[in-house]
Jmol script that loads the backbone (N, CA, C; Angstrom):
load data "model"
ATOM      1  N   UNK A   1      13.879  20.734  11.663  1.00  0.00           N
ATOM      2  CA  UNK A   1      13.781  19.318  11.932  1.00  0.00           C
ATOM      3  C   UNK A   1      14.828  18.538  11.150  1.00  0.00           C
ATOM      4  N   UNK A   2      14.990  18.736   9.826  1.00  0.00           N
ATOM      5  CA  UNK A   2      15.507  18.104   9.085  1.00  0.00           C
ATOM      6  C   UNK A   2      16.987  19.044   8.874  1.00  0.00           C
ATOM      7  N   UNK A   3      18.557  18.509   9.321  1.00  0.00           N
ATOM      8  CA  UNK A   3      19.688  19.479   9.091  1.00  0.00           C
ATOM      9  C   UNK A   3      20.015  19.719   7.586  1.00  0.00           C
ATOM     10  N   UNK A   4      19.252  18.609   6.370  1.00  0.00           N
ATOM     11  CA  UNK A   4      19.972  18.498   5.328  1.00  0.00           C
ATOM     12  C   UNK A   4      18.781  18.764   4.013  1.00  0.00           C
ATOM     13  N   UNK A   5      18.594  20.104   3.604  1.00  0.00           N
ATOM     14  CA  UNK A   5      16.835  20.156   2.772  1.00  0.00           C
ATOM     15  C   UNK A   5      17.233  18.720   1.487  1.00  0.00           C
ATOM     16  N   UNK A   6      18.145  18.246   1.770  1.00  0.00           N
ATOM     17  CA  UNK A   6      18.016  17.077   0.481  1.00  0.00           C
ATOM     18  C   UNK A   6      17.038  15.661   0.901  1.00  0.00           C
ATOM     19  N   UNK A   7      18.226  15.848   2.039  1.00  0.00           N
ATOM     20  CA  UNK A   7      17.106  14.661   3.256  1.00  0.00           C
ATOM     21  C   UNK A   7      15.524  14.849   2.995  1.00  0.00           C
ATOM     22  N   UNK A   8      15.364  15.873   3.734  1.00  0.00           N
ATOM     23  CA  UNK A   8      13.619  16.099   3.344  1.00  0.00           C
ATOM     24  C   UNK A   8      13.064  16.372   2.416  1.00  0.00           C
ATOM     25  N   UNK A   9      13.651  16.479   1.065  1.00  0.00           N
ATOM     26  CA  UNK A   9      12.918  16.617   0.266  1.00  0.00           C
ATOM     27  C   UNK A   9      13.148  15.402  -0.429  1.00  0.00           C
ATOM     28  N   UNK A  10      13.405  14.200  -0.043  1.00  0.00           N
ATOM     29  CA  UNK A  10      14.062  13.168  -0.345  1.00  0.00           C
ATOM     30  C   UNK A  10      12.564  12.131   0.244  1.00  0.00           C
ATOM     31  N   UNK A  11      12.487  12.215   1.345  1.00  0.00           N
ATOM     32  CA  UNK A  11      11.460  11.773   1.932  1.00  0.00           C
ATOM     33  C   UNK A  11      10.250  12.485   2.060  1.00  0.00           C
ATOM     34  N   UNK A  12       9.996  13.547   1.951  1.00  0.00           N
ATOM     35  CA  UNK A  12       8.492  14.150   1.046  1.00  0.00           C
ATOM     36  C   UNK A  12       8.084  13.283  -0.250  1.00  0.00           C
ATOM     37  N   UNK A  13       9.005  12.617  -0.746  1.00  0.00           N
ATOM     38  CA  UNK A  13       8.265  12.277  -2.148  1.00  0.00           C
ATOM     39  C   UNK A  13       8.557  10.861  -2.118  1.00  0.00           C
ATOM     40  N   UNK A  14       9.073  10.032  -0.934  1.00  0.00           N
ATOM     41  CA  UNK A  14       8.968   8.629  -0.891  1.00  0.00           C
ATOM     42  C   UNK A  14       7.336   7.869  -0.868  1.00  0.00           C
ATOM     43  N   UNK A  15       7.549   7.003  -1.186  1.00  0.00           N
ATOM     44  CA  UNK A  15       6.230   6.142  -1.545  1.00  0.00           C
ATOM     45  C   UNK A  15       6.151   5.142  -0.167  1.00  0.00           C
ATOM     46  N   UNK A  16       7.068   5.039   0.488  1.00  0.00           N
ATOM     47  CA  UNK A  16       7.032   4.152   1.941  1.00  0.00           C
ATOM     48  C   UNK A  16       6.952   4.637   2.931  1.00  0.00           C
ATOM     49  N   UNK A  17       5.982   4.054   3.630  1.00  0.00           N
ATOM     50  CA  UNK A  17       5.216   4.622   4.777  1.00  0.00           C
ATOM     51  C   UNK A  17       5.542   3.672   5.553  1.00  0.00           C
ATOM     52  N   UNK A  18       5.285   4.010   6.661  1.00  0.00           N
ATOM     53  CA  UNK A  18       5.418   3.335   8.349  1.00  0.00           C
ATOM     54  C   UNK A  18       4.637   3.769   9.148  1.00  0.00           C
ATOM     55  N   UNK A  19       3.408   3.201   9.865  1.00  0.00           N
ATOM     56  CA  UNK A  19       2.441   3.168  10.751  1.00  0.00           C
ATOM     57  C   UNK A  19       2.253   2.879  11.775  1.00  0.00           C
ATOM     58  N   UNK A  20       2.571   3.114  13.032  1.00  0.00           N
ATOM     59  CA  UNK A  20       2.534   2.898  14.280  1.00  0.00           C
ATOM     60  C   UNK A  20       1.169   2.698  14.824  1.00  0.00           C
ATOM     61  N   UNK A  21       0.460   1.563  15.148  1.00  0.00           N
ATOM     62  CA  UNK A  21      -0.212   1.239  15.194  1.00  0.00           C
ATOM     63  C   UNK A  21      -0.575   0.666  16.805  1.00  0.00           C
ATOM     64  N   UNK A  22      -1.987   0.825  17.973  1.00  0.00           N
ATOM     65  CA  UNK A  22      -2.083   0.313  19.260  1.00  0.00           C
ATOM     66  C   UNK A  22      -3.002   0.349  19.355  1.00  0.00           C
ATOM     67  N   UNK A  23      -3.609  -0.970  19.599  1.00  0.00           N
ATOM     68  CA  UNK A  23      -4.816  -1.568  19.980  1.00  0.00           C
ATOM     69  C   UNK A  23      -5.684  -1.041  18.604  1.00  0.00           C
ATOM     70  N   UNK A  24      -5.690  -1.015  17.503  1.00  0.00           N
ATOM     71  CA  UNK A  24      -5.603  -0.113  16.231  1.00  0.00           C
ATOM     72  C   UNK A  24      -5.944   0.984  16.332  1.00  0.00           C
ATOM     73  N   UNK A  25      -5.377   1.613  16.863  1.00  0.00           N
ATOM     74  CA  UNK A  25      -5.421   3.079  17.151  1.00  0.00           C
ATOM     75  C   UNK A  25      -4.124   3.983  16.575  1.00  0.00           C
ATOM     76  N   UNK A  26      -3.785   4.382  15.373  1.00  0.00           N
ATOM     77  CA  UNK A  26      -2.726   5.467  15.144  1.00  0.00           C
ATOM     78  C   UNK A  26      -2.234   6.164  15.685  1.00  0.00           C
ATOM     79  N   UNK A  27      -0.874   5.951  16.027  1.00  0.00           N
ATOM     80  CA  UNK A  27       0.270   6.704  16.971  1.00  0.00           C
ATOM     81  C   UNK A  27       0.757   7.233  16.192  1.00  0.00           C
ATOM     82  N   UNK A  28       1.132   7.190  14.996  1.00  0.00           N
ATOM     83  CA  UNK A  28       1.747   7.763  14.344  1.00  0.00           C
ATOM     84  C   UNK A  28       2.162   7.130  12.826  1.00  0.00           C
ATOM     85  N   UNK A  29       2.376   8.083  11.437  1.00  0.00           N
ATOM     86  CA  UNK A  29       2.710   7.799  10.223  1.00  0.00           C
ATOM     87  C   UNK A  29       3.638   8.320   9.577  1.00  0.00           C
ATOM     88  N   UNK A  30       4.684   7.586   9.617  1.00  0.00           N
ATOM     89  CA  UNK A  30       6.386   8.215   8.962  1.00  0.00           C
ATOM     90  C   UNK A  30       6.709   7.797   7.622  1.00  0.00           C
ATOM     91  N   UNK A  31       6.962   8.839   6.687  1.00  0.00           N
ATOM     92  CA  UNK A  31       7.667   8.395   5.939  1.00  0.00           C
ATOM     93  C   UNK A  31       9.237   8.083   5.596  1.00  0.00           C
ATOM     94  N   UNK A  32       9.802   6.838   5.409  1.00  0.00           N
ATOM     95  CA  UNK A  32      11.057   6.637   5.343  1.00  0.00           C
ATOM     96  C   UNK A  32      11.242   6.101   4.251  1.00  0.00           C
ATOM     97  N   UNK A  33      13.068   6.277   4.091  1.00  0.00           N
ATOM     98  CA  UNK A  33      14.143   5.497   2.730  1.00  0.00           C
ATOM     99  C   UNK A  33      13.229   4.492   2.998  1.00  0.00           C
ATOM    100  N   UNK A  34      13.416   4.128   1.462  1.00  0.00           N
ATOM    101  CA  UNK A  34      13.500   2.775   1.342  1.00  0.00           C
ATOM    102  C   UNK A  34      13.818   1.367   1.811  1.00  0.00           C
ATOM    103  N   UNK A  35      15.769   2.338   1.926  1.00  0.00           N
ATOM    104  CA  UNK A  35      16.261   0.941   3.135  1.00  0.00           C
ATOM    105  C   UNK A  35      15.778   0.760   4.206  1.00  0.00           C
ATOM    106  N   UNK A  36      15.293   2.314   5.146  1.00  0.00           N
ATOM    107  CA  UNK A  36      14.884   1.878   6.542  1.00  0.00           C
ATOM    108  C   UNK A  36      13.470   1.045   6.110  1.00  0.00           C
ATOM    109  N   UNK A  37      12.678   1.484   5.293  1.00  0.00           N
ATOM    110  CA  UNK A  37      11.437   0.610   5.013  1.00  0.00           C
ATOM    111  C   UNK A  37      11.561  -0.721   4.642  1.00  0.00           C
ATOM    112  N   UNK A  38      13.025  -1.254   4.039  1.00  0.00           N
ATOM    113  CA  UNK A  38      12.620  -2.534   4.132  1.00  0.00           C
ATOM    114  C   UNK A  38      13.992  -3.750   5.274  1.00  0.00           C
ATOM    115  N   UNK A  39      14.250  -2.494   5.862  1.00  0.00           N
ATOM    116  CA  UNK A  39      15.159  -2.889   7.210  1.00  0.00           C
ATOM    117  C   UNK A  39      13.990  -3.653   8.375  1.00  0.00           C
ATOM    118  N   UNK A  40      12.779  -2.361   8.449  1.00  0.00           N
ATOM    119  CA  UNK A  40      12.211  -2.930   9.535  1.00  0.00           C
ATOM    120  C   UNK A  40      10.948  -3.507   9.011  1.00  0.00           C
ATOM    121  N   UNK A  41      10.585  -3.958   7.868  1.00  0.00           N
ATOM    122  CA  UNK A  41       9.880  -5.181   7.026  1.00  0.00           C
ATOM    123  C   UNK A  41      10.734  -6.547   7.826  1.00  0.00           C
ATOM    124  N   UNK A  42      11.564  -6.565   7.210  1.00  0.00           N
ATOM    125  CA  UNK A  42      12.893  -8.046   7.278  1.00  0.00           C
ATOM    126  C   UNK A  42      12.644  -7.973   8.985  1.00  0.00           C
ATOM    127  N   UNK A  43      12.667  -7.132  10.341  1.00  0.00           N
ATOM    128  CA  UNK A  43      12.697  -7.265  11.491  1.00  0.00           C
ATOM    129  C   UNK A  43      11.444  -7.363  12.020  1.00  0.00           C
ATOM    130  N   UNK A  44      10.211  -6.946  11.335  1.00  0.00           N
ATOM    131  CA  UNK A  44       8.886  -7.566  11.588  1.00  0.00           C
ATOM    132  C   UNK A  44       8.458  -8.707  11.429  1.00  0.00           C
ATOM    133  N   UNK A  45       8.676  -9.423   9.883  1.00  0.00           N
ATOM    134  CA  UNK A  45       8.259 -10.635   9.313  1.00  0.00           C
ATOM    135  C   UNK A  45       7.736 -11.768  10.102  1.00  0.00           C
ATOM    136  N   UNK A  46       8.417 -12.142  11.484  1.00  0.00           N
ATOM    137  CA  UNK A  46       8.381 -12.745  11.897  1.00  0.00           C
ATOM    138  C   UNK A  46       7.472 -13.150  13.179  1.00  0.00           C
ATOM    139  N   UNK A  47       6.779 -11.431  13.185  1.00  0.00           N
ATOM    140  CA  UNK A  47       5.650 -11.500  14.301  1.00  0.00           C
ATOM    141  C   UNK A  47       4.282 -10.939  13.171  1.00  0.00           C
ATOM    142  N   UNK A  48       4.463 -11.020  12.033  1.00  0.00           N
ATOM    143  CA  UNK A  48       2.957 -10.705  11.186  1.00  0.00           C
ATOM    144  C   UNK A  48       2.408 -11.696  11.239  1.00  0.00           C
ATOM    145  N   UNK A  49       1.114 -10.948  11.123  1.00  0.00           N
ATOM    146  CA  UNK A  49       0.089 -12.047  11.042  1.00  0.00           C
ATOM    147  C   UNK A  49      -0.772 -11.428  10.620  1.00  0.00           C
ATOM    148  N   UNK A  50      -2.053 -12.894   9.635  1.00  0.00           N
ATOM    149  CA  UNK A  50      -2.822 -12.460   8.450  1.00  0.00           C
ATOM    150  C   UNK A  50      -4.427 -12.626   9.384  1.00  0.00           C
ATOM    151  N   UNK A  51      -5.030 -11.731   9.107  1.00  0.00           N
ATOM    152  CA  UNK A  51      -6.396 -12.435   9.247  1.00  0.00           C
ATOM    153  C   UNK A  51      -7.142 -12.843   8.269  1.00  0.00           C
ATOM    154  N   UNK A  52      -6.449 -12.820   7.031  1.00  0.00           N
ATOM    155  CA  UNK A  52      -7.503 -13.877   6.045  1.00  0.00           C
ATOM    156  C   UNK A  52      -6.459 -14.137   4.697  1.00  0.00           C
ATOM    157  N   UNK A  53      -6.991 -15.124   4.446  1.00  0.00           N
ATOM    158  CA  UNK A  53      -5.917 -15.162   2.934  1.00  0.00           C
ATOM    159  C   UNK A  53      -5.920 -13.890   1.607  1.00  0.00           C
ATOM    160  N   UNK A  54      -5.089 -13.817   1.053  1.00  0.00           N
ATOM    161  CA  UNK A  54      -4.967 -13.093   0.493  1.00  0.00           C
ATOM    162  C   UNK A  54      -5.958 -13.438  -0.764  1.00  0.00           C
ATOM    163  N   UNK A  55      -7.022 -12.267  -1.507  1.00  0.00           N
ATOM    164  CA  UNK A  55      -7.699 -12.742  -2.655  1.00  0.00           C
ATOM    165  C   UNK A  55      -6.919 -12.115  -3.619  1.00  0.00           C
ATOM    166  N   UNK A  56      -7.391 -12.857  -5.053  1.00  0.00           N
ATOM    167  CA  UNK A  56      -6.888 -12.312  -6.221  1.00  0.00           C
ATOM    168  C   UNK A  56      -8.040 -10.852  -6.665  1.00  0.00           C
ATOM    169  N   UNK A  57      -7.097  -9.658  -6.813  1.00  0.00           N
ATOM    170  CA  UNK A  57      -8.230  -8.792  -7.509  1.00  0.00           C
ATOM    171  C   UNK A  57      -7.930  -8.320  -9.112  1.00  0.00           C
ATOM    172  N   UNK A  58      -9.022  -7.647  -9.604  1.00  0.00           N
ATOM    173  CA  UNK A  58      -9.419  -7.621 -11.045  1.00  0.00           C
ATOM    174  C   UNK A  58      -9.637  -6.366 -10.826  1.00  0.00           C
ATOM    175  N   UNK A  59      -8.846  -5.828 -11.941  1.00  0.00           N
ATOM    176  CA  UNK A  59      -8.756  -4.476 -12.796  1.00  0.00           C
ATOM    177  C   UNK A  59      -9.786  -4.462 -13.768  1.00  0.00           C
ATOM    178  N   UNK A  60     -10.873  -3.936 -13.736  1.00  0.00           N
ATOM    179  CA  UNK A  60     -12.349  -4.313 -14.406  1.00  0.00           C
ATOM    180  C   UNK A  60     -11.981  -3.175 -16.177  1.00  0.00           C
ATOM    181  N   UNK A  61     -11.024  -2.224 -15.912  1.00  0.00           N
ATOM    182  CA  UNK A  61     -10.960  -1.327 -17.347  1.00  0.00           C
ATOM    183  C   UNK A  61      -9.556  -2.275 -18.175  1.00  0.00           C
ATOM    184  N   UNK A  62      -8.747  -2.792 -17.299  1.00  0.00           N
ATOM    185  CA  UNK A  62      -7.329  -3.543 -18.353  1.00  0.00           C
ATOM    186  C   UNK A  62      -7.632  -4.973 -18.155  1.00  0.00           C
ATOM    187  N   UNK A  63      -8.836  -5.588 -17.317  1.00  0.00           N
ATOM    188  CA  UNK A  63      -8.988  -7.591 -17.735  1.00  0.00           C
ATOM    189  C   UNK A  63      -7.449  -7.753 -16.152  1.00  0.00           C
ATOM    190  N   UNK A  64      -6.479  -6.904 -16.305  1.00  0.00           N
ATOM    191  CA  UNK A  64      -5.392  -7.241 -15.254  1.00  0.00           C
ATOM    192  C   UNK A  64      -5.886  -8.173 -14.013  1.00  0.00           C
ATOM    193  N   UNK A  65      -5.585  -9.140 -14.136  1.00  0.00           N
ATOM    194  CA  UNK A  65      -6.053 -10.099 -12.097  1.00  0.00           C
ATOM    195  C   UNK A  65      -4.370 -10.325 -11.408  1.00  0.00           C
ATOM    196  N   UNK A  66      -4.418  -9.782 -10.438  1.00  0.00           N
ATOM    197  CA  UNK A  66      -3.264  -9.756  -9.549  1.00  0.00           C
ATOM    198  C   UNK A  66      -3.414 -10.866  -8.312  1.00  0.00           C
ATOM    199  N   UNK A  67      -2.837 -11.272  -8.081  1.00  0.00           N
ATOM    200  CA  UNK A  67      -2.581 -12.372  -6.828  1.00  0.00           C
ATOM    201  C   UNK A  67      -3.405 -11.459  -5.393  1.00  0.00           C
ATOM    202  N   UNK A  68      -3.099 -10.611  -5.708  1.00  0.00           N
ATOM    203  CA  UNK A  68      -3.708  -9.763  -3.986  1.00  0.00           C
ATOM    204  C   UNK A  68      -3.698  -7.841  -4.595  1.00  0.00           C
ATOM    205  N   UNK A  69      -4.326  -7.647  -4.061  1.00  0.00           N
ATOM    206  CA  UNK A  69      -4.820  -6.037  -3.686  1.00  0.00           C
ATOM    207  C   UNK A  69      -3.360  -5.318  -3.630  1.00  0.00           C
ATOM    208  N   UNK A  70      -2.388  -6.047  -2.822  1.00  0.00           N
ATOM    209  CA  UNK A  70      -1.206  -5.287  -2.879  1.00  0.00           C
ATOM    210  C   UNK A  70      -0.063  -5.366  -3.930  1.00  0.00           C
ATOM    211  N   UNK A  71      -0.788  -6.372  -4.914  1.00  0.00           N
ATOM    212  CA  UNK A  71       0.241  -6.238  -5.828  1.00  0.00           C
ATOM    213  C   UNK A  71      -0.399  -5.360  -7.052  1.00  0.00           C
ATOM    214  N   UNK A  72      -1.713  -5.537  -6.819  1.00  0.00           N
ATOM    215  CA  UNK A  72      -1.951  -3.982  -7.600  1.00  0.00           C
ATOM    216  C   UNK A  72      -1.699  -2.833  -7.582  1.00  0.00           C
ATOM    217  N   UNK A  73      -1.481  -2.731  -6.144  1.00  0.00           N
ATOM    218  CA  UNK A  73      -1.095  -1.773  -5.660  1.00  0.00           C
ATOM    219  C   UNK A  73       0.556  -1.221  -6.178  1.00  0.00           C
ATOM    220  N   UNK A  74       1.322  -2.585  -5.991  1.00  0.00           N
ATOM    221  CA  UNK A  74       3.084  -2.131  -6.567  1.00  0.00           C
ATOM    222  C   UNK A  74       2.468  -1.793  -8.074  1.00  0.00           C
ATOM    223  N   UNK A  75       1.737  -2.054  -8.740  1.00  0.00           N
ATOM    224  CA  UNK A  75       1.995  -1.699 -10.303  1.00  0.00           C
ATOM    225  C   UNK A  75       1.445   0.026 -10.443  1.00  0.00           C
ATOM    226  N   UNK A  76       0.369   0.415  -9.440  1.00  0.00           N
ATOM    227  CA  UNK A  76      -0.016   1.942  -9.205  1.00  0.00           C
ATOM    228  C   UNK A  76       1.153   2.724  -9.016  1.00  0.00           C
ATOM    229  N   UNK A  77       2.089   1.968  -8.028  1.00  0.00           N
ATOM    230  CA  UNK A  77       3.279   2.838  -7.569  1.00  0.00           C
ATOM    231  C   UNK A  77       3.964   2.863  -8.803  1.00  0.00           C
ATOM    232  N   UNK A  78       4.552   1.656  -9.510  1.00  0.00           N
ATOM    233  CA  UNK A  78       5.399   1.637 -10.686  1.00  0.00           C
ATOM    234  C   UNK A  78       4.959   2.890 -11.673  1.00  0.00           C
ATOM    235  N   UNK A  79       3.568   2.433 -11.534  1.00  0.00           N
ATOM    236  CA  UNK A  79       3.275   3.535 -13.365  1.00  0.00           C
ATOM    237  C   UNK A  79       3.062   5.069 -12.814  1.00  0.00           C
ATOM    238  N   UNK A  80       3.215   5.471 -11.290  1.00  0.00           N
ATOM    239  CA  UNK A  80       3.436   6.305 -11.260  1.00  0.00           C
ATOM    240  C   UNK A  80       1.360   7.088 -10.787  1.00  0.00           C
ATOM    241  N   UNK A  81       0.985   6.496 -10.333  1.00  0.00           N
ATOM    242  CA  UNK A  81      -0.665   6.278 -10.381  1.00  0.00           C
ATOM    243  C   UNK A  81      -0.843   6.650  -8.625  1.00  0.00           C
ATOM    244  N   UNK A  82      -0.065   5.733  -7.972  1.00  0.00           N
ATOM    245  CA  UNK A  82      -0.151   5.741  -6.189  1.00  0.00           C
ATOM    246  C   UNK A  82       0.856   6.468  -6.027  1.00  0.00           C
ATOM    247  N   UNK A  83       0.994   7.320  -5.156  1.00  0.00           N
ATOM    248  CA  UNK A  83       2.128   7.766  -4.332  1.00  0.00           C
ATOM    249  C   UNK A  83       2.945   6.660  -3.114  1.00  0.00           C
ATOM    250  N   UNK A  84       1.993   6.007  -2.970  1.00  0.00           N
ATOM    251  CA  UNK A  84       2.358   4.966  -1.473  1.00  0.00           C
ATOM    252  C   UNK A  84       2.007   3.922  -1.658  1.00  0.00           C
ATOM    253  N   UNK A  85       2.353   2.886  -0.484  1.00  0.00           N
ATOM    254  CA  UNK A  85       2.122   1.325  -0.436  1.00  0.00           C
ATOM    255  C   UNK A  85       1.250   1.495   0.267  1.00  0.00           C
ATOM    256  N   UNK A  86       0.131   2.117   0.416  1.00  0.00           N
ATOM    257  CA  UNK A  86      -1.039   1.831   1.430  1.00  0.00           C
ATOM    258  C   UNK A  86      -2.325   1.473  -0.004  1.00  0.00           C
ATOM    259  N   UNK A  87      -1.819   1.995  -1.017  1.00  0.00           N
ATOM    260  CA  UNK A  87      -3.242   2.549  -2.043  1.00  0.00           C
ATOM    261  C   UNK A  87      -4.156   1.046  -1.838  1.00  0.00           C
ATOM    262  N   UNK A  88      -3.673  -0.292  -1.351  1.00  0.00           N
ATOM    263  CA  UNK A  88      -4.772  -1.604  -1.751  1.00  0.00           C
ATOM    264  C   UNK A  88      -5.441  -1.635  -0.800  1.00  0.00           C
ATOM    265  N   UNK A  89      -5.569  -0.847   0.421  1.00  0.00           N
ATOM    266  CA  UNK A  89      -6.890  -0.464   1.459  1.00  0.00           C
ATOM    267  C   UNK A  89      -8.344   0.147   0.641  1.00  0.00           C
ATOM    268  N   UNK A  90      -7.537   1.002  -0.070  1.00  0.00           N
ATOM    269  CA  UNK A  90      -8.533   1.900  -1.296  1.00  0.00           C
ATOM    270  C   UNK A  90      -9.399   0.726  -2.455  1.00  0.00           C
ATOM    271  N   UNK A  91      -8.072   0.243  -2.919  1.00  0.00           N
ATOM    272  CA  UNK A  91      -8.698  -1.285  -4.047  1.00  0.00           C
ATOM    273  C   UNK A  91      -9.756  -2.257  -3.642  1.00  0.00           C
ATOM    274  N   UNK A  92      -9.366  -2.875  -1.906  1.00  0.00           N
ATOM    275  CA  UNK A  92     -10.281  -3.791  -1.319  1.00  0.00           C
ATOM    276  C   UNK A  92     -11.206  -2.929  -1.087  1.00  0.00           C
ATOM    277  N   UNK A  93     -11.800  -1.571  -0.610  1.00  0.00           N
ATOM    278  CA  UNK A  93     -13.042  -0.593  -0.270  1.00  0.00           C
ATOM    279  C   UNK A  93     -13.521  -0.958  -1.915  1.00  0.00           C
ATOM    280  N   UNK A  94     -13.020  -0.658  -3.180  1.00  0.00           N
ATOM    281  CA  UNK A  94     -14.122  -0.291  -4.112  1.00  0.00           C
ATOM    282  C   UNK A  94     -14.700  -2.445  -4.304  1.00  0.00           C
ATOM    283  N   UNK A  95     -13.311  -3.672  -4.184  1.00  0.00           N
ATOM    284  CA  UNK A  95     -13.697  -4.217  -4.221  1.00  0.00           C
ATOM    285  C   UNK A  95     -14.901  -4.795  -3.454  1.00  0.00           C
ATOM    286  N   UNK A  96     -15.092  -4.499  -2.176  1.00  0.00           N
ATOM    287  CA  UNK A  96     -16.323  -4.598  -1.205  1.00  0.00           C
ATOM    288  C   UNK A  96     -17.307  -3.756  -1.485  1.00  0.00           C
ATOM    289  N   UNK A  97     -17.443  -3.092  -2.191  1.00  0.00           N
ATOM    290  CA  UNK A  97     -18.738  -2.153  -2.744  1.00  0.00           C
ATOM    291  C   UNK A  97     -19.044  -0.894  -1.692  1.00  0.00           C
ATOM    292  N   UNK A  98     -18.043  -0.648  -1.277  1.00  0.00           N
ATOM    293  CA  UNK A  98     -17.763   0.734  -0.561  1.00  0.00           C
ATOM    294  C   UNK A  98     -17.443   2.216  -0.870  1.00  0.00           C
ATOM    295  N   UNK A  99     -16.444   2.510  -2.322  1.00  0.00           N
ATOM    296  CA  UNK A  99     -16.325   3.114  -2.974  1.00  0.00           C
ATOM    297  C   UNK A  99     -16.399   2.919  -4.428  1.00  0.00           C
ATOM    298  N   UNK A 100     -16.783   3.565  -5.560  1.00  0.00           N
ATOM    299  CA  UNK A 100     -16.736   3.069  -6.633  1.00  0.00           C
ATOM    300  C   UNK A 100     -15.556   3.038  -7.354  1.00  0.00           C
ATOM    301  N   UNK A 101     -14.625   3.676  -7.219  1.00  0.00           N
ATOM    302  CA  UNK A 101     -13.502   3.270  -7.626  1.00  0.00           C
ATOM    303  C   UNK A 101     -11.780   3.898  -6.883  1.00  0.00           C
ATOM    304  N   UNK A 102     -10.791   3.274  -7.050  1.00  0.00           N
ATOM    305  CA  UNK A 102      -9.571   3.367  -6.793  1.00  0.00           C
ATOM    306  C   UNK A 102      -8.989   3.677  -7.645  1.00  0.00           C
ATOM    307  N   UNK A 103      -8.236   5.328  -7.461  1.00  0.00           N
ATOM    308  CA  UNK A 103      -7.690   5.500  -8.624  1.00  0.00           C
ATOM    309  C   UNK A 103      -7.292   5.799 -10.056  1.00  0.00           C
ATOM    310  N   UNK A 104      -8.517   6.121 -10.003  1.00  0.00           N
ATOM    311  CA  UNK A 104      -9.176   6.054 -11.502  1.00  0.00           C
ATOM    312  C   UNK A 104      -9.771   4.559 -12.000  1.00  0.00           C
ATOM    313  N   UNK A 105      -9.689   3.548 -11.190  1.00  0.00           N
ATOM    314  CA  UNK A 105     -10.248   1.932 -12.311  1.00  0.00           C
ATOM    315  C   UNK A 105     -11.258   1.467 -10.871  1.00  0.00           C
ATOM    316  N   UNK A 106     -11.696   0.568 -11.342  1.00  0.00           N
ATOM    317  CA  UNK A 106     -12.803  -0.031 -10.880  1.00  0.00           C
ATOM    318  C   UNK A 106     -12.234  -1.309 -11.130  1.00  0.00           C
ATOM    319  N   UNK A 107     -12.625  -2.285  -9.445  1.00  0.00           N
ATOM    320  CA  UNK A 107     -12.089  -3.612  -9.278  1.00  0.00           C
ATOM    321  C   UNK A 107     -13.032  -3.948  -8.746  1.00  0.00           C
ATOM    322  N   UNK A 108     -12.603  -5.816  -8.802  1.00  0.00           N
ATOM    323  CA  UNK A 108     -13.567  -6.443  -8.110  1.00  0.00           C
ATOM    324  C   UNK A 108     -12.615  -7.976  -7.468  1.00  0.00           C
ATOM    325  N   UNK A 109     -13.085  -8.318  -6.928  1.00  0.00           N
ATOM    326  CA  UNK A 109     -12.127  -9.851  -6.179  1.00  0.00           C
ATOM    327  C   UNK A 109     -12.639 -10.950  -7.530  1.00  0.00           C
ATOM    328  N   UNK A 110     -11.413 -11.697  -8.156  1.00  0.00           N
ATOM    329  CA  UNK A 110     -11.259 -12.678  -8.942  1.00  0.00           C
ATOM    330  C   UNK A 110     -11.689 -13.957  -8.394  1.00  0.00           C
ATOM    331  N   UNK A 111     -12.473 -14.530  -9.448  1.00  0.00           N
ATOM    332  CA  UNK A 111     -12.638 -15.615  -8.618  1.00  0.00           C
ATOM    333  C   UNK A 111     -10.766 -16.744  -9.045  1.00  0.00           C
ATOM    334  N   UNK A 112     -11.037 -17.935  -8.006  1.00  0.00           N
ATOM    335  CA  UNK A 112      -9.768 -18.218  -8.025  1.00  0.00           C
ATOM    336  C   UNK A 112     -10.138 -19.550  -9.197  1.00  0.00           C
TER     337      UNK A 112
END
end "model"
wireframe off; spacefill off
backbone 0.3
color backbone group
């Protein structure tokens, strides 16, 4: 599949994902560079859309409150904790009382 084993082993260990998504039904989940990941970010932007505002969540073991689920999420990736930009699906489940925790920590939605 891949002509170049640097290529793929290049993108085996990327943290950006891409989800093909219909009628929400999964077509498919790619991992790509970076650049292509934030090539076709910049060419989406403009047809996203939110169904609810973003809440602030709370890191219940470090006091940490983040603006949204996904920016907890960039600090998992930073310290090396998440592999991917999906992990704040996981954060909002333990924050809704679905799982007990993400990750190793336990969160909850901040009040604002």
């Amino acid at each position: 599949m891949y002509k170049n084993k640097k290529i793929k082993q290049t993108l085996e260990r990327t943290p950006y994902i891409v989800r093909l998504l219909k009628n929400e039904t999964v077509l498919g989940t790619y991992r790509v560079s970076k650049e292509m990941f934030l090539s076709i970010q910049k060419e989406i932007t403009p047809y996203q859309t939110f169904k609810e505002k973003a809440k602030k969540v709370k890191c219940i073991e470090t006091g940490e409150i983040f603006s949204s689920a996904k920016q907890a999420n960039e600090m998992l990736v930073q310290k090396g904790l998440a592999s991917s930009y999906t992990a704040y699906n996981r954060i909002k489940e333990v924050c809704r009382n679905k799982t007990e925790t993400a990750y190793g920590f336990h969160w909850e939605f901040a009040e604002d």
